[in-house]
C-alpha positions in Angstrom: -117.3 -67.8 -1.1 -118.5 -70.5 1.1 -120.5 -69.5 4.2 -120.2 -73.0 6.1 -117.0 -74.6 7.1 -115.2 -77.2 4.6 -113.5 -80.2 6.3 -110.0 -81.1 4.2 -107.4 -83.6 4.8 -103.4 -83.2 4.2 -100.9 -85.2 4.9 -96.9 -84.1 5.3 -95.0 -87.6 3.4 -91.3 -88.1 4.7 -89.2 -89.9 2.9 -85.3 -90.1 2.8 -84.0 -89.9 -0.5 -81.1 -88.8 -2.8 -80.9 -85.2 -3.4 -78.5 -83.4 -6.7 -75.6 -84.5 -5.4 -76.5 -88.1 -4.5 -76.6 -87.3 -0.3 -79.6 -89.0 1.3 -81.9 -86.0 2.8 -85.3 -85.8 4.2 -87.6 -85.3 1.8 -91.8 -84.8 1.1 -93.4 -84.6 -2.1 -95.6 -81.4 -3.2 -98.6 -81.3 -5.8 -98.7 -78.4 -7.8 -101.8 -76.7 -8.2 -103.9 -76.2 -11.3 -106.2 -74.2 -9.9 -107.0 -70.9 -7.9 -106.6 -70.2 -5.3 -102.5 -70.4 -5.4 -102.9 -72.3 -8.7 -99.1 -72.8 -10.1 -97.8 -72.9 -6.4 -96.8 -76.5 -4.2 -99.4 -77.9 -2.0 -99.2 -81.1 0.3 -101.3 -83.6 -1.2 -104.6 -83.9 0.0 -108.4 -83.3 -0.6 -112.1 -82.9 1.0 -112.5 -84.9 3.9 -115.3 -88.2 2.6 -118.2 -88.9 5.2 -118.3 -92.1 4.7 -114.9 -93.0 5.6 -112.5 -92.1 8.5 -110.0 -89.5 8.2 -107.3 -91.4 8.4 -108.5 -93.8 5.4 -109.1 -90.5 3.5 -105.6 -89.6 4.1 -104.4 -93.1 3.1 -106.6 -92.6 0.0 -105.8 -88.8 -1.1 -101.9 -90.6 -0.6 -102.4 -93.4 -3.3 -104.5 -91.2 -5.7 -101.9 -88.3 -5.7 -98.7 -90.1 -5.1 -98.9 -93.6 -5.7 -97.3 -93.9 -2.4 -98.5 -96.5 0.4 -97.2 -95.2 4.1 -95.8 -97.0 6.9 -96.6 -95.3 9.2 -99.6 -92.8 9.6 -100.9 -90.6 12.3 -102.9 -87.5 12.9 -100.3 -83.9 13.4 -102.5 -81.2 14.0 -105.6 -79.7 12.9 -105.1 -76.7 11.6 -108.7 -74.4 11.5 -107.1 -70.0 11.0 -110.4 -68.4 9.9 -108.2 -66.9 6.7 -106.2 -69.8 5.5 -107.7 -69.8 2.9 -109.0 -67.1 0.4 -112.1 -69.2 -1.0 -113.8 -69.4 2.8 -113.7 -71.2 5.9 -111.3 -74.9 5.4 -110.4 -76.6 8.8 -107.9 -79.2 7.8 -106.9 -82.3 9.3 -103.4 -82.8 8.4 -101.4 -86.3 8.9 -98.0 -87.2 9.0 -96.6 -90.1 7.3 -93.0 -92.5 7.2 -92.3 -94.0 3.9 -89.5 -96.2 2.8 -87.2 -95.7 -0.2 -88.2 -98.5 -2.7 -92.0 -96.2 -2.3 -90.0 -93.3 -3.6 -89.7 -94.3 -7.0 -93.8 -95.0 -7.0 -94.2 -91.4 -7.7 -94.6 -90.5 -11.1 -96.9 -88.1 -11.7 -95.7 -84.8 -13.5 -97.8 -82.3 -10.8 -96.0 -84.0 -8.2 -92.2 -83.5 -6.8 -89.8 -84.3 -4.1 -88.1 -81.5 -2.2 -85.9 -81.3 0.6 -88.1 -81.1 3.7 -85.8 -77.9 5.3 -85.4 -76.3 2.1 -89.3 -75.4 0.8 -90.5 -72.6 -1.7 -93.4 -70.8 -1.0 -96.6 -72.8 -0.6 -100.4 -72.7 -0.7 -102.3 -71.9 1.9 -100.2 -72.4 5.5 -98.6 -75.4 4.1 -94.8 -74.0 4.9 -96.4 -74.2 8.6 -97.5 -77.5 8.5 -94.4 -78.8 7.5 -92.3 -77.1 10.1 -94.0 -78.6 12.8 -94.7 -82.3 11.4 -90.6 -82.0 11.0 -90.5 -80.6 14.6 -92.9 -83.7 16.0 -91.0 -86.0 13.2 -87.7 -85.3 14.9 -89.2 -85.5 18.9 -90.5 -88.5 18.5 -87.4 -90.3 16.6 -85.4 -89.6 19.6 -87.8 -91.8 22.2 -90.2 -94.3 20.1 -88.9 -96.9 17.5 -90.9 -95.2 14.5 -87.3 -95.2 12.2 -88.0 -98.5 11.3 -90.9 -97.4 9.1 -87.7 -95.9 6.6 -85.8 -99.1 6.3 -86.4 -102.6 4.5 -87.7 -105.3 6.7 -84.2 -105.8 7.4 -81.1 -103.9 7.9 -77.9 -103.3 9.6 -77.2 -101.1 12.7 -75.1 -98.4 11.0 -78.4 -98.8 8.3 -80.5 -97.6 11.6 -77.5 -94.9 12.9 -77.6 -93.4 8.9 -81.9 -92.4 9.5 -81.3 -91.2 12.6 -78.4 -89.0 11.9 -79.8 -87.9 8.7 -83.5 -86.6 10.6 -81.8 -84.9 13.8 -79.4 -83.6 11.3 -76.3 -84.0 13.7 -74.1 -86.9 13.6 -73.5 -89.6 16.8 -71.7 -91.7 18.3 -71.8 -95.2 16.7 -70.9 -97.1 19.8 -73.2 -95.0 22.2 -76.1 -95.3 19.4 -75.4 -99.6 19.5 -75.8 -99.4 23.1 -78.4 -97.1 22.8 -80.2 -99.7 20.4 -79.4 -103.3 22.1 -80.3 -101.6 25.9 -83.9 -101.4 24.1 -84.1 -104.8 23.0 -86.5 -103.9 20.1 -84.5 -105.3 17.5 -84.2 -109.0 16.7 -81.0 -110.4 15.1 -82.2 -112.5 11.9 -78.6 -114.7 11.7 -77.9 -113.3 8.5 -75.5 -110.7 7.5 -74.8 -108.1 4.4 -73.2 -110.0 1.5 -70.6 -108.9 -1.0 -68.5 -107.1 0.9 -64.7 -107.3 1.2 -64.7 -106.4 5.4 -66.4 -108.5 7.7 -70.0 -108.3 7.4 -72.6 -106.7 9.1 -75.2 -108.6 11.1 -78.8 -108.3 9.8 -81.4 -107.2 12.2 -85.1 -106.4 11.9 -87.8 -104.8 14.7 -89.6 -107.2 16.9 -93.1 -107.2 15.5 -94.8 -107.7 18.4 -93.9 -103.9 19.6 -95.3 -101.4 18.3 -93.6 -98.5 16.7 -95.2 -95.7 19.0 -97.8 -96.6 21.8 -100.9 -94.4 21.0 -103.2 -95.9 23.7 -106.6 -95.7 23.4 -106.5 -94.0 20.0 -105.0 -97.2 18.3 -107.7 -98.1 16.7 -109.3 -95.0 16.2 -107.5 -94.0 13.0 -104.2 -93.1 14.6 -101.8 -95.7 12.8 
């Protein structure tokens, strides 16, 4: 057993995607371990923290070795430091949260690794089950006041597109004409002049995010490694 203290980081990977019966859910992919301690259980994916790079390039690094996946959007949850989290000695872990979009989903191909609905979890390694309950809990607060849905969709897509996210991480419907309100009162979204082809209705406008806001203002931190 270690007498120092080990520096880890994990990061919690949302993604909305189809579940067994075709419904889009909220969903993170789990490594399974193949080694003690918990070997056989899911983990978040993750790994020693590297001195010579920053955490959060470690976390966008542990991401593309283990998943294939590339965020985006990345910041910093929590870090989580219990002296018995873990059986093999003293690992203070700096865990991220990350937004990926669907056509990232199907990067993952890796036989360890699986997607699971983010509310419905087995058992995990280490305090992992915790970890995921509060990057949902800071997941869903933040939806509701910064712009940080967009990192789900395409680079375009239509209002009832940007409703669907919503709805599917508060987990409660709303009110399409108070949510287009809602949206246009903001004026972060840009209408491209195109709309949805191939339908037999009339079609719905195209809109994408005005790049020149950012999805969440960190202040200070920006460039700091929060993303």
């Amino acid at each position: 057993m270690s007498t120092g203290i080990d520096l880890a980081v994990s990061t919690v990977i949302f993604a909305l995607r189809p579940d067994s019966a075709g419904t889009l859910v909220l969903s993170i992919p789990l490594v399974r371990r193949t080694r003690d301690p918990f070997e056989g259980l899911w983990a978040l994916p993750g790994g020693a923290a590297d001195a010579g790079e920053s955490l959060a390039d470690t976390a966008a690094r542990k991401l593309a070795e283990t998943t294939g996946v590339t965020p985006a959007y990345l910041e910093q949850l929590y870090c989580f430091g219990e002296p018995d989290r873990s059986p093999s000695g003293r690992v203070v872990s700096v865990v991220y949260w990350a937004l990926v979009r669907g056509d990232e989903v199907e990067l993952v191909t890796d036989d360890n690794v699986a997607w699971f609905p983010a509310d419905e979890l087995p058992q995990l390694a280490f305090d992992h089950n915790l970890i995921v309950e509060y990057a949902l809990w800071r997941l869903r607060t933040k939806l509701e006041y910064s712009r940080i849905a967009h990192a789900f969709l395409g680079p375009t897509f239509t209002l009832t597109q940007l409703r669907q996210v919503h709805e599917i991480v508060l987990q409660k419907p709303l009110d399409p004409a108070n949510f287009r309100r809602q949206i246009e009162a903001s004026r972060v979204l840009v209408p491209t002049g195109e709309h949805v082809t191939g339908g037999r209705h009339r079609p719905p406008r195209l809109y994408r995010y005005d790049a020149s806001v950012e999805l969440v203002d960190n202040g200070p931190l920006t460039s700091a490694g929060v993303r």
